[in-house]
N, C-alpha and C positions, 0 to 999 in steps of 0.2 A: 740774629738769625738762629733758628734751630735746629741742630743738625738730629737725623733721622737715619738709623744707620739697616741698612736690608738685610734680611735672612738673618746667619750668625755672625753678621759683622758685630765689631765694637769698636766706638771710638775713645781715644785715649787720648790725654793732655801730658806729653815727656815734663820729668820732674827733672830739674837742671841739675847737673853734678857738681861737685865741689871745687871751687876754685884752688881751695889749696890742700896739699896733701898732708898727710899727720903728721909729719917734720916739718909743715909750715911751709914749705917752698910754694911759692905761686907758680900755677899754672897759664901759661897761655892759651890762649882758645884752639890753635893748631894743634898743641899738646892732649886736647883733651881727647876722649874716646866719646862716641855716641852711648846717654846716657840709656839703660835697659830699664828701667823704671819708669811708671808712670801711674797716672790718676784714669779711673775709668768716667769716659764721662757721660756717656748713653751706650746700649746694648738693644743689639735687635732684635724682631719680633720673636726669630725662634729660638731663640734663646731667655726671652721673656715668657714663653710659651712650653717649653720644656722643663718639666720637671727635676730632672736632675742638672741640668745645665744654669737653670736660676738662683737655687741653690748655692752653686761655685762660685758666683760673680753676680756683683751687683754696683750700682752707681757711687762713685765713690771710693770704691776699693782700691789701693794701691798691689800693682800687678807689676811682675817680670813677664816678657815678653822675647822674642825670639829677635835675633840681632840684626836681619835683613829683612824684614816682615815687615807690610803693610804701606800705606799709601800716604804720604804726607800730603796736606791738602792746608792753605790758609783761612779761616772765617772768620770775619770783622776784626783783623790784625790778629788773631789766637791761633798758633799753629797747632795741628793737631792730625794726628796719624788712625787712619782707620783700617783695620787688621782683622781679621778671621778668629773665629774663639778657638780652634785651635794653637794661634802663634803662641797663646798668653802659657806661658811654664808656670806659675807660680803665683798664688795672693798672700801678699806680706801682710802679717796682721802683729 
């Protein structure tokens, strides 16, 4: 399925964190924090459309994004969060 995201939405795919920390200690899933990175994975139309907004951001880009932002949503078992171009802080390059 294809997702299609409206206006200035963007959908993202969260990039997992790290099970263990630099001293090696494993983490448990309880222990972990919700990761703030991710992979862009479609961008919508006005943001496709806008000239300095397409520029910022594009498919693929790995992006920080704002800690309580956006809508989790499941498709064909892929979880993935769709958010406002706003939420997104940052592209990691």
């Amino acid at each position: 399925m294809n997702l299609k995201p409206l206006g200035d939405r963007v959908v993202i795919k969260i990039v997992e964190a790290e099970d263990k920390t630099k001293s090696g200690i494993v983490l448990p899933s309880s222990a972990k924090e919700q990761p703030q990175m991710a992979e862009v994975v479609a961008v919508g139309g006005d943001i496709a459309n806008d000239d300095k907004k397409k520029n910022q951001i594009k498919v693929n880009d790995k992006v920080i994004f704002s800690k309580y932002a956006g809508t989790e949503v499941k498709i064909d078992g892929e979880e993935l969060t769709i958010l406002k171009f706003n939420d997104i802080l940052a592209v990691v390059e």
